[in-house]
HTML snippet that shows the backbone in 3Dmol.js (N, CA, C, O; Angstrom):
<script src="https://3Dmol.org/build/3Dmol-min.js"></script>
<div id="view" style="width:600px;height:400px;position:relative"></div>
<script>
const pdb = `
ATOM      1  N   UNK A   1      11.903  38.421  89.796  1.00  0.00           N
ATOM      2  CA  UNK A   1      12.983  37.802  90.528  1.00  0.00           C
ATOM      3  C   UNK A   1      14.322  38.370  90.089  1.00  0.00           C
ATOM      4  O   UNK A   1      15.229  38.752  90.829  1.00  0.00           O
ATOM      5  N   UNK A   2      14.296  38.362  88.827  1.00  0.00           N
ATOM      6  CA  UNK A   2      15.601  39.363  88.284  1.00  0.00           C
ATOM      7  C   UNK A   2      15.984  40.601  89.119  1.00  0.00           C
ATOM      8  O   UNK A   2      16.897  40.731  89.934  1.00  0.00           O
ATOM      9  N   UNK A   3      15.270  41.268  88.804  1.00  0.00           N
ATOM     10  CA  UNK A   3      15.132  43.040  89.580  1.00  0.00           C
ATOM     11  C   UNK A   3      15.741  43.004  91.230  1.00  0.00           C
ATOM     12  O   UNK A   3      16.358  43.852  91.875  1.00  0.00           O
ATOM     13  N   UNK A   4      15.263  41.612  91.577  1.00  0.00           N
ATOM     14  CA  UNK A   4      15.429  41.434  92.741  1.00  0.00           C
ATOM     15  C   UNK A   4      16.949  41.080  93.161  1.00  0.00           C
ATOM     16  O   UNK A   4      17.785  41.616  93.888  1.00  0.00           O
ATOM     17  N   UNK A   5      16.908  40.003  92.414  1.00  0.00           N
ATOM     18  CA  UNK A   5      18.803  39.425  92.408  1.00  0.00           C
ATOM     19  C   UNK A   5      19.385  40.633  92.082  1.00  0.00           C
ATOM     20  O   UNK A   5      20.091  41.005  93.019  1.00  0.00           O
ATOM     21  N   UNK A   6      19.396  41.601  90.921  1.00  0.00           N
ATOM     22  CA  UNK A   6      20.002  42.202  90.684  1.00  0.00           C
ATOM     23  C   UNK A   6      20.151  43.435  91.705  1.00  0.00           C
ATOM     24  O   UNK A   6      21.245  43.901  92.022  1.00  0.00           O
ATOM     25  N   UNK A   7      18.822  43.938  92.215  1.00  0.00           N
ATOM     26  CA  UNK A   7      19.409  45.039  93.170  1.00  0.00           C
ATOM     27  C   UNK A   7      20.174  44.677  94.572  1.00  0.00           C
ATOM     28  O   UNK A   7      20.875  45.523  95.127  1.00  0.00           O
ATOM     29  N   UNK A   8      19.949  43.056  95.231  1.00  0.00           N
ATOM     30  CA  UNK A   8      20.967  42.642  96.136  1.00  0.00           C
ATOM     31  C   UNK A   8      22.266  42.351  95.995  1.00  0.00           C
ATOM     32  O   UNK A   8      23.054  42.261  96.937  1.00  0.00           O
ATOM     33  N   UNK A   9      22.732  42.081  93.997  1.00  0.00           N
ATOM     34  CA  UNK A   9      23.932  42.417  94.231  1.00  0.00           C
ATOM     35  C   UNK A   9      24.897  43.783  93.892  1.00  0.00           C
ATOM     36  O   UNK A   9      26.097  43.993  94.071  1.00  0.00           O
ATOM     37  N   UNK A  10      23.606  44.757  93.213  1.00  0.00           N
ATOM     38  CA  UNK A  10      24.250  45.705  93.080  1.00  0.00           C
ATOM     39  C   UNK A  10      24.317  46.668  94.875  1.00  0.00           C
ATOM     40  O   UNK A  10      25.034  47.641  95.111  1.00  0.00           O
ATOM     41  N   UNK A  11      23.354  45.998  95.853  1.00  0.00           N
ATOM     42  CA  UNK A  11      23.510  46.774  97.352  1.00  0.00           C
ATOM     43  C   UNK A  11      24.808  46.007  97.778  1.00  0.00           C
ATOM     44  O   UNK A  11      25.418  46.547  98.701  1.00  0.00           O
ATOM     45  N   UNK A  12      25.229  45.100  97.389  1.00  0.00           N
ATOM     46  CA  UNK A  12      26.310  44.274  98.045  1.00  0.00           C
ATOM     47  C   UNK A  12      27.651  44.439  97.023  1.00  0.00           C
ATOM     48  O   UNK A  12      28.610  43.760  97.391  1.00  0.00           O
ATOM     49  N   UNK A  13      27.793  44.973  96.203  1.00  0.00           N
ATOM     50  CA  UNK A  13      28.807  45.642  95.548  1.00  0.00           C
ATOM     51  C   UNK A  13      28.735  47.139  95.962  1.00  0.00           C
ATOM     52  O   UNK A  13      29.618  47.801  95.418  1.00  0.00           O
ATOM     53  N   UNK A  14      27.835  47.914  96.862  1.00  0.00           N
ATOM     54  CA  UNK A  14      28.370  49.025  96.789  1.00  0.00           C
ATOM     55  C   UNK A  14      27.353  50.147  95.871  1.00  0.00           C
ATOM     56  O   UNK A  14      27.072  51.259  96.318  1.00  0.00           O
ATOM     57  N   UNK A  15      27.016  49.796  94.938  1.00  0.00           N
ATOM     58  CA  UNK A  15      26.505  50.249  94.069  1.00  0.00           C
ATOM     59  C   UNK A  15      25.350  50.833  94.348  1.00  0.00           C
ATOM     60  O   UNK A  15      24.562  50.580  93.437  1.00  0.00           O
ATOM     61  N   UNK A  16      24.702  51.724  95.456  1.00  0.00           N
ATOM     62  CA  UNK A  16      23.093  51.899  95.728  1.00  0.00           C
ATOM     63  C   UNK A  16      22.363  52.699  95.080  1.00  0.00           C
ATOM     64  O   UNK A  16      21.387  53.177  95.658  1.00  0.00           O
ATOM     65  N   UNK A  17      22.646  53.059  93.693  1.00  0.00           N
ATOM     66  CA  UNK A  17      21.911  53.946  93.107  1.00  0.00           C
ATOM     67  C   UNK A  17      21.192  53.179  92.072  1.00  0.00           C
ATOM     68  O   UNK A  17      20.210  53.608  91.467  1.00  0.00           O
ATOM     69  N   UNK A  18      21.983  51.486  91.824  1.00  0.00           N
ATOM     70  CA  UNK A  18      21.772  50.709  91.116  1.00  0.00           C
ATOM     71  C   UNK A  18      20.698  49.624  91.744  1.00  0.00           C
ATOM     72  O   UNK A  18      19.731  48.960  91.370  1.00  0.00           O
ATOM     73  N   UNK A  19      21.582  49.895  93.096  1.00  0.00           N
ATOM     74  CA  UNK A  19      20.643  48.746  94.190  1.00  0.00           C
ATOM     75  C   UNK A  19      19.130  49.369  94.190  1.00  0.00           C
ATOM     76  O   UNK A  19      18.132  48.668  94.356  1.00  0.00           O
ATOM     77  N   UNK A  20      19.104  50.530  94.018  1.00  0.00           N
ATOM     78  CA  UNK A  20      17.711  51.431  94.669  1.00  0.00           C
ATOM     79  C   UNK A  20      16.651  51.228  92.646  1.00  0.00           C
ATOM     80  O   UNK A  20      15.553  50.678  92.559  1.00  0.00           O
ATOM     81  N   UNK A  21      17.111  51.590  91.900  1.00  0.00           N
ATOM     82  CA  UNK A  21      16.564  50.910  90.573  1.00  0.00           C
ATOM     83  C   UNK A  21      16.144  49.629  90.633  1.00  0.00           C
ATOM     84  O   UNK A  21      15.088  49.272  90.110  1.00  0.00           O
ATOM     85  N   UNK A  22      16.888  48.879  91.238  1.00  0.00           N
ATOM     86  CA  UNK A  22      16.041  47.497  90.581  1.00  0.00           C
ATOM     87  C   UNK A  22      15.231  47.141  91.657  1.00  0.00           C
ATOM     88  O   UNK A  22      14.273  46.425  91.363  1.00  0.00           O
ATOM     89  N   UNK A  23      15.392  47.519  93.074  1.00  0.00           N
ATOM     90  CA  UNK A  23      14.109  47.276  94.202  1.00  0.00           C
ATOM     91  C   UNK A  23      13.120  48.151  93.948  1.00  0.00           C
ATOM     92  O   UNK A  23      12.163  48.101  94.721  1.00  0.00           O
ATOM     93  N   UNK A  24      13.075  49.319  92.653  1.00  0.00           N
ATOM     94  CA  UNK A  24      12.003  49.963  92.735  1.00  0.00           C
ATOM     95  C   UNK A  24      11.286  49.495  91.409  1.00  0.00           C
ATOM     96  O   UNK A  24      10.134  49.813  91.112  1.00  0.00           O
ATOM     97  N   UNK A  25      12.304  48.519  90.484  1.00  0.00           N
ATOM     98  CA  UNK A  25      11.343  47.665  89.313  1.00  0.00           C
ATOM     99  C   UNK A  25      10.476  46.203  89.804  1.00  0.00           C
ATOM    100  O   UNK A  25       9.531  45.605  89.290  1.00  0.00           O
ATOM    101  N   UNK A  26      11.462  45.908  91.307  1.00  0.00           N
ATOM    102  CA  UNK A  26      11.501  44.694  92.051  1.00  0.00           C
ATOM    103  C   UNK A  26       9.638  45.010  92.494  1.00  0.00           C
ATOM    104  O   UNK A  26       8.649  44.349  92.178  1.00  0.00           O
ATOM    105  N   UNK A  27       9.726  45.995  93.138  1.00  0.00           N
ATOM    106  CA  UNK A  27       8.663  46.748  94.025  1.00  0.00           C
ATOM    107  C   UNK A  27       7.382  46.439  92.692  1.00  0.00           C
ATOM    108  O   UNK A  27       6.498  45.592  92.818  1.00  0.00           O
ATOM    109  N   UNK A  28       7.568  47.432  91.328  1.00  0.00           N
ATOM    110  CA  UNK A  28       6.735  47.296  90.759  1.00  0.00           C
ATOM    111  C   UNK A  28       5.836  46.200  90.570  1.00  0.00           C
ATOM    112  O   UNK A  28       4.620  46.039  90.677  1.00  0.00           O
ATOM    113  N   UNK A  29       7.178  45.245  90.141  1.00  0.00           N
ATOM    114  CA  UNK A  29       6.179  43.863  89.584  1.00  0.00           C
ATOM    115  C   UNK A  29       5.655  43.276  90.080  1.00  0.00           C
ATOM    116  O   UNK A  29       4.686  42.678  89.611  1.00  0.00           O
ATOM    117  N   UNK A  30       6.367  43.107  92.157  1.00  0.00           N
ATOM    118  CA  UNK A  30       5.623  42.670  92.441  1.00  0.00           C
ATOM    119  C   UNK A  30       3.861  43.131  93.315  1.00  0.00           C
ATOM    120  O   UNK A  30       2.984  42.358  93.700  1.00  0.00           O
ATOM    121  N   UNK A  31       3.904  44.562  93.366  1.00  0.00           N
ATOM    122  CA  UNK A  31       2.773  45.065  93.473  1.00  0.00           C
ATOM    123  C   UNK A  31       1.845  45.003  92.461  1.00  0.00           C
ATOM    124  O   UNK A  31       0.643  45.217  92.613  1.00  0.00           O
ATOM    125  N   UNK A  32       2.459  44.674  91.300  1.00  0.00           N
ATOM    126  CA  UNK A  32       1.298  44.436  89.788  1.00  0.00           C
ATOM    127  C   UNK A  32       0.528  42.698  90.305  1.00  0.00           C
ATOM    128  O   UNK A  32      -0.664  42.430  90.453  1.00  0.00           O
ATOM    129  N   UNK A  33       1.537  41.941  90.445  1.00  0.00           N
ATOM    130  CA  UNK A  33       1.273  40.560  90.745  1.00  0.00           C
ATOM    131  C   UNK A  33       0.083  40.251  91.704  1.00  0.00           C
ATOM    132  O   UNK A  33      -0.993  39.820  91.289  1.00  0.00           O
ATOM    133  N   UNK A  34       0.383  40.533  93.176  1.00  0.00           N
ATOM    134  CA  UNK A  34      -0.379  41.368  93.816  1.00  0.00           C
ATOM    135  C   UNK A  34      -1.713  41.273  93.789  1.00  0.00           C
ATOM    136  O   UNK A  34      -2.556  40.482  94.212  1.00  0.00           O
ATOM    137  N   UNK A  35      -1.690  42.694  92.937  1.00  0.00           N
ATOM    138  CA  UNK A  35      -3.063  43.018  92.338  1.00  0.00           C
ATOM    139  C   UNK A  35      -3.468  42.310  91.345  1.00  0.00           C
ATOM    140  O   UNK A  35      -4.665  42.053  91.218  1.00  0.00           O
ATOM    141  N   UNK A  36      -2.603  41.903  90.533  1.00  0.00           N
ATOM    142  CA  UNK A  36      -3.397  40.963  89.771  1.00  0.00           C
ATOM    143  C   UNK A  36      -4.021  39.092  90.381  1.00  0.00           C
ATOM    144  O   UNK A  36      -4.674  38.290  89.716  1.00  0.00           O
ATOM    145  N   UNK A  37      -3.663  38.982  91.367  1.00  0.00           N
ATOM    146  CA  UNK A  37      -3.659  38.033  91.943  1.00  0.00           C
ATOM    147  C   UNK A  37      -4.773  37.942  92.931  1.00  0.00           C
ATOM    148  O   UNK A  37      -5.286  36.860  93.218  1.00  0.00           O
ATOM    149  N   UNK A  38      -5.321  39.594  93.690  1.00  0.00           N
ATOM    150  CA  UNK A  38      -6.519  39.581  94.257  1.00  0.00           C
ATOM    151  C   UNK A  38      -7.524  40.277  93.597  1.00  0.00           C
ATOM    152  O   UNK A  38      -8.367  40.908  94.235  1.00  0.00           O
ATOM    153  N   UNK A  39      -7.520  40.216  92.184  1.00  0.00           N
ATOM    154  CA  UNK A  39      -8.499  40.208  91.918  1.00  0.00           C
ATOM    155  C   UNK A  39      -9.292  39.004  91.204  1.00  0.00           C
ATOM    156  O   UNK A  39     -10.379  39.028  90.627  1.00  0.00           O
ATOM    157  N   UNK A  40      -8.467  38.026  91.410  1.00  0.00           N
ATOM    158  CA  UNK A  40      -8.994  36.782  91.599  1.00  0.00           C
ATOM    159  C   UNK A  40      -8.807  35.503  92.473  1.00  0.00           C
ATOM    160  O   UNK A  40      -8.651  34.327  92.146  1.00  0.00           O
ATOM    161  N   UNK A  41      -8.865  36.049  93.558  1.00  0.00           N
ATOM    162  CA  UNK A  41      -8.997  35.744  94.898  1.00  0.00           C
ATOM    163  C   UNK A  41      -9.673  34.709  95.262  1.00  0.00           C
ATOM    164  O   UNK A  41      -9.641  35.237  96.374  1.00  0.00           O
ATOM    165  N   UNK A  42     -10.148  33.929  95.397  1.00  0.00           N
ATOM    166  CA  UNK A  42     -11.527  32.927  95.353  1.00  0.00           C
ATOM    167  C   UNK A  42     -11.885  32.794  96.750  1.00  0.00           C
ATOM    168  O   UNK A  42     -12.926  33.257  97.216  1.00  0.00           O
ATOM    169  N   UNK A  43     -10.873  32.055  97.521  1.00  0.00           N
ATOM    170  CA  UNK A  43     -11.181  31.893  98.900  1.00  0.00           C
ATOM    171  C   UNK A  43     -10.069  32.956 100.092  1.00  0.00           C
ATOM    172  O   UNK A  43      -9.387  33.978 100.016  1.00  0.00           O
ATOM    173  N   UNK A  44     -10.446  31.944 101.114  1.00  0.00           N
ATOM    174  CA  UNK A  44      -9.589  32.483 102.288  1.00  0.00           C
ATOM    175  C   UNK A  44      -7.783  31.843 101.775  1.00  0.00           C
ATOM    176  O   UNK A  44      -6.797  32.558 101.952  1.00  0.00           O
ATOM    177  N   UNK A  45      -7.716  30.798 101.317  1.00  0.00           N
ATOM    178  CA  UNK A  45      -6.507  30.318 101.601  1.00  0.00           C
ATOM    179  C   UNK A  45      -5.528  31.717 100.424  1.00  0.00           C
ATOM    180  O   UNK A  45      -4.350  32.065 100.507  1.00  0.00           O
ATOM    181  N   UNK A  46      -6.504  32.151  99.547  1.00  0.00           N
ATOM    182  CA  UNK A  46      -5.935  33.394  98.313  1.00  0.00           C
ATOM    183  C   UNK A  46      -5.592  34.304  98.931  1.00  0.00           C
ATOM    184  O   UNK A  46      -4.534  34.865  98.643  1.00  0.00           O
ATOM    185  N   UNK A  47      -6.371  34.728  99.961  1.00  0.00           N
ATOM    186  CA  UNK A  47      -6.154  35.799 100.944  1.00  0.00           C
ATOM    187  C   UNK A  47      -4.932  35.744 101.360  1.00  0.00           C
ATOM    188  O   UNK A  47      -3.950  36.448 101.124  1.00  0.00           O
ATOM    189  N   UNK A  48      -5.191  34.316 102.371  1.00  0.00           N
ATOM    190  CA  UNK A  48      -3.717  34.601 103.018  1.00  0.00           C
ATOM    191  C   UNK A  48      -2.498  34.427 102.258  1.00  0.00           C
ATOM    192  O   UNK A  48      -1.429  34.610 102.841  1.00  0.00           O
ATOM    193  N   UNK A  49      -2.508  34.158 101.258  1.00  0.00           N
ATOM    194  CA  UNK A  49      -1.121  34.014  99.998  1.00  0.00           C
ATOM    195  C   UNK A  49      -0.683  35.379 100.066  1.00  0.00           C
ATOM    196  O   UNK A  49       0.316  35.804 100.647  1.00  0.00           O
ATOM    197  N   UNK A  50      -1.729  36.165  99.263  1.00  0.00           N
ATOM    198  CA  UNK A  50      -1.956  37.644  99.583  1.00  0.00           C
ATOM    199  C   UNK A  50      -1.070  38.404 100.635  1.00  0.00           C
ATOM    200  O   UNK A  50      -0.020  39.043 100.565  1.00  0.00           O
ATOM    201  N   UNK A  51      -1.928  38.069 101.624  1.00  0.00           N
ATOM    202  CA  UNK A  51      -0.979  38.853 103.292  1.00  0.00           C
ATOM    203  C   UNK A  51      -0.226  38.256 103.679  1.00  0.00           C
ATOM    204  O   UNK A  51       0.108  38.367 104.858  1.00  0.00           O
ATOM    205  N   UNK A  52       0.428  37.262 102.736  1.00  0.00           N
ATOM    206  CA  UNK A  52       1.748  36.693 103.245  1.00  0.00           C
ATOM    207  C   UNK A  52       3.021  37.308 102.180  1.00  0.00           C
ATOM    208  O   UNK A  52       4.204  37.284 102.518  1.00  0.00           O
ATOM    209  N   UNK A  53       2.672  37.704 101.213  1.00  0.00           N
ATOM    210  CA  UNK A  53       3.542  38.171  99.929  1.00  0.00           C
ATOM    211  C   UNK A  53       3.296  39.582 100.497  1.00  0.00           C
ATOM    212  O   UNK A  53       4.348  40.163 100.232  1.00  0.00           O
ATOM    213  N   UNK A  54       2.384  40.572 101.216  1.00  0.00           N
ATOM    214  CA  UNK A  54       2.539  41.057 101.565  1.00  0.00           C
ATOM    215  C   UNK A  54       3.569  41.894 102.554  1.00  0.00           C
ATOM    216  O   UNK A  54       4.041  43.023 102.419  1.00  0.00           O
ATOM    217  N   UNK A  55       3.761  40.761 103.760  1.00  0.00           N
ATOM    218  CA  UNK A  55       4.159  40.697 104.655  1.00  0.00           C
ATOM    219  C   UNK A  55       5.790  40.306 104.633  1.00  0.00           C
ATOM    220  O   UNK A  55       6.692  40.755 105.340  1.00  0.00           O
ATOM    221  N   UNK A  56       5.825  39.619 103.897  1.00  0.00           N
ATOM    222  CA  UNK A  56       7.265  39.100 103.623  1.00  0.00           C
ATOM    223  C   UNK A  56       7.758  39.139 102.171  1.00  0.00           C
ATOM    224  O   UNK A  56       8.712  38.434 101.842  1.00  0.00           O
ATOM    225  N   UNK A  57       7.188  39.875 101.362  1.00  0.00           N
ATOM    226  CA  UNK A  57       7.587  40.230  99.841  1.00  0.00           C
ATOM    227  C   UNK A  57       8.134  41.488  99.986  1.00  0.00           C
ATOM    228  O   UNK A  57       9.291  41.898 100.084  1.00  0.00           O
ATOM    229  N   UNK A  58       6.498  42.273  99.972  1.00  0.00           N
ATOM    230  CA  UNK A  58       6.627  43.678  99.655  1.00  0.00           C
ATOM    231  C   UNK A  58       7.108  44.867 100.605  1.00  0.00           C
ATOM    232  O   UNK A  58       7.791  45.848 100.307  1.00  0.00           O
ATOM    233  N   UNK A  59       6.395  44.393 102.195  1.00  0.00           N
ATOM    234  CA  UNK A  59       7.127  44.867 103.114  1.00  0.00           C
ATOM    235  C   UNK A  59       8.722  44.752 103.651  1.00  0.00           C
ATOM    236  O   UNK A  59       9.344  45.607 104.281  1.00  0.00           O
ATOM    237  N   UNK A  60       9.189  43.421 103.204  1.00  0.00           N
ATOM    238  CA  UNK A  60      10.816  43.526 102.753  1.00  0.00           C
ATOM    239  C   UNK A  60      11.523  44.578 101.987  1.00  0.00           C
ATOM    240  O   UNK A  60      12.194  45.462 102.521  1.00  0.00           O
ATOM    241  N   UNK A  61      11.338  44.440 100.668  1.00  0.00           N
ATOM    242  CA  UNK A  61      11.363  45.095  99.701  1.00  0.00           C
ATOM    243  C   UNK A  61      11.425  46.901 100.454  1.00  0.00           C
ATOM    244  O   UNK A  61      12.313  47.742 100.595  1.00  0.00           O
ATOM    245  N   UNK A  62      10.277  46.838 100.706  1.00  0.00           N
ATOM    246  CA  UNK A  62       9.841  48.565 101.294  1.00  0.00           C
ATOM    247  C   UNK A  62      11.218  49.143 102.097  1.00  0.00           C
ATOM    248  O   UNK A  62      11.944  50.094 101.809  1.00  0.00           O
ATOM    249  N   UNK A  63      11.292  48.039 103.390  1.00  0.00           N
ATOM    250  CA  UNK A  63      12.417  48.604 104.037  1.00  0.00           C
ATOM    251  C   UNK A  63      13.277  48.957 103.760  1.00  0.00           C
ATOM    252  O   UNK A  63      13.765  50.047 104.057  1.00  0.00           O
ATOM    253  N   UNK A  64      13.934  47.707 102.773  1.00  0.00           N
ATOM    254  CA  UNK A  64      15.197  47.906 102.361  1.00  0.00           C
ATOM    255  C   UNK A  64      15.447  48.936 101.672  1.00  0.00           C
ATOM    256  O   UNK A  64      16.350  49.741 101.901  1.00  0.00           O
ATOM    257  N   UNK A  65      14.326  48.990 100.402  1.00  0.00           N
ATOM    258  CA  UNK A  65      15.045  50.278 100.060  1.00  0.00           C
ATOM    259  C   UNK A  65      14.403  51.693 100.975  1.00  0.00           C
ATOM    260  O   UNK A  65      14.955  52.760 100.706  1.00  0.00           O
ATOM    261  N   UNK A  66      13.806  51.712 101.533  1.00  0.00           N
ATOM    262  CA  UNK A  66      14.065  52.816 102.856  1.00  0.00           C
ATOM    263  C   UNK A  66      15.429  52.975 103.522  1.00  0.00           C
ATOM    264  O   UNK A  66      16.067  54.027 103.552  1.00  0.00           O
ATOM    265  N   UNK A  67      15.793  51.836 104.040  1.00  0.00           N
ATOM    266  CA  UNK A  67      17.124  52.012 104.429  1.00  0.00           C
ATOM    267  C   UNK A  67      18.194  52.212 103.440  1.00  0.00           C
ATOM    268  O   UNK A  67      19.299  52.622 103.796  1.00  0.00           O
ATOM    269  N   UNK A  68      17.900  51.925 102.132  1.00  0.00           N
ATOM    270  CA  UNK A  68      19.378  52.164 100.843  1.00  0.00           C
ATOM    271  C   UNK A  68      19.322  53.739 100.975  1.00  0.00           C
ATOM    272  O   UNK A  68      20.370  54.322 101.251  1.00  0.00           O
ATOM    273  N   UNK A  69      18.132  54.474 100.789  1.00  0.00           N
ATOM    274  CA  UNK A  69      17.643  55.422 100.538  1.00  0.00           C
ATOM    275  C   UNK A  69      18.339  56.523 102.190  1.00  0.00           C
ATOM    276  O   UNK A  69      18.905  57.616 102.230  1.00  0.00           O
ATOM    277  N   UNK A  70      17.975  55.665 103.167  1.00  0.00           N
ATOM    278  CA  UNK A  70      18.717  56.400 103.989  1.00  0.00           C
ATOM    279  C   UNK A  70      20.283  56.672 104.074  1.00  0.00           C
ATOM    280  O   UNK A  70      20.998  57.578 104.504  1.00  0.00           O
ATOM    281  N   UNK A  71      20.460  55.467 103.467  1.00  0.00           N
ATOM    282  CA  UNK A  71      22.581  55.528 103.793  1.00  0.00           C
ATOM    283  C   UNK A  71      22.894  56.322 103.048  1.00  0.00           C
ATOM    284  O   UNK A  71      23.785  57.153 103.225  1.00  0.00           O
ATOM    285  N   UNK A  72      21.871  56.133 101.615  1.00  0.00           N
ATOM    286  CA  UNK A  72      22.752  56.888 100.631  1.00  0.00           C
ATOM    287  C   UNK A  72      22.249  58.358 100.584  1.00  0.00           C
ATOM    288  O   UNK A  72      22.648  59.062  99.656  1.00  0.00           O
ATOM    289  N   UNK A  73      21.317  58.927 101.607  1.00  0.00           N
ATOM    290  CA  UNK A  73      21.360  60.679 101.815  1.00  0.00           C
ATOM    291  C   UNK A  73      20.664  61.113 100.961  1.00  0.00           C
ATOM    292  O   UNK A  73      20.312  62.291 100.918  1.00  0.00           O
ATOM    293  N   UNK A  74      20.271  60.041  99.948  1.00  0.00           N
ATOM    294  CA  UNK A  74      19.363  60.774  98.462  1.00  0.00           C
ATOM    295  C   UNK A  74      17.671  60.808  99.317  1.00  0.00           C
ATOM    296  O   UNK A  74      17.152  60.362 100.340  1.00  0.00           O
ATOM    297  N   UNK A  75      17.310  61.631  98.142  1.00  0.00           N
ATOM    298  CA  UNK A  75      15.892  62.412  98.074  1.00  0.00           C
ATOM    299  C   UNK A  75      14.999  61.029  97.722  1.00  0.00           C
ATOM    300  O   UNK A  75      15.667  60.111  97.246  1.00  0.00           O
ATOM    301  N   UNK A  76      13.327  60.742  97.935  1.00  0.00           N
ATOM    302  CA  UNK A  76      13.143  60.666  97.057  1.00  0.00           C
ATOM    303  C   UNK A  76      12.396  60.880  95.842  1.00  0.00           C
ATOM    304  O   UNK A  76      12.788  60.391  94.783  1.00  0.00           O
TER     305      UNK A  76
END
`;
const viewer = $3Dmol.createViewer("view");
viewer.addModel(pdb, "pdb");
viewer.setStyle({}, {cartoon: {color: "spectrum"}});
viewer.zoomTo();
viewer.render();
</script>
C-alpha cells in the first residue's frame, strides 16, 4: 500500500521517474500476494478474490504505469 501511495503522489507532484519506481515495487508485491494467495485457493469464492485483484489491482497498476511510461518518452 505504501509503494502505492507513494508512486500516486510522486505522479501527482510531477515526479514520474519516482512515480514509475514505486508502481513497479507497487506491481511487485502485489503480484507476490497474488501468487501467494492462489496457491491456496480453496474454493470458487478464492478464485474470484483472485480475478478481482486482478482486474482492478494489477490491471490498474499495469496501465498506469504504461501510460507514466508513455508521457515520460522513457524506454523500458
Amino acid at each position: 500500500m505504501a509503494a502505492t501511495r507513494d508512486a500516486g503522489v510522486a505522479a501527482a507532484a510531477g515526479r514520474r521517474s519516482d512515480a514509475l519506481t514505486g508502481l513497479a515495487g507497487a506491481l511487485a508485491h502485489l503480484t507476490k500476494a497474488v501468487q501467494e494467495y492462489a496457491a491456496v485457493a480453496a474454493d470458487n469464492s478464492d478464485r474470484g478474490a483472485i480475478a478481482s485483484i486482478n482486474e482492478y489491482g494489477l490491471r490498474f497498476l499495469r496501465t498506469t504505469r504504461d501510460r507514466l511510461y508513455a508521457e515520460s518518452g522513457e524506454r523500458w
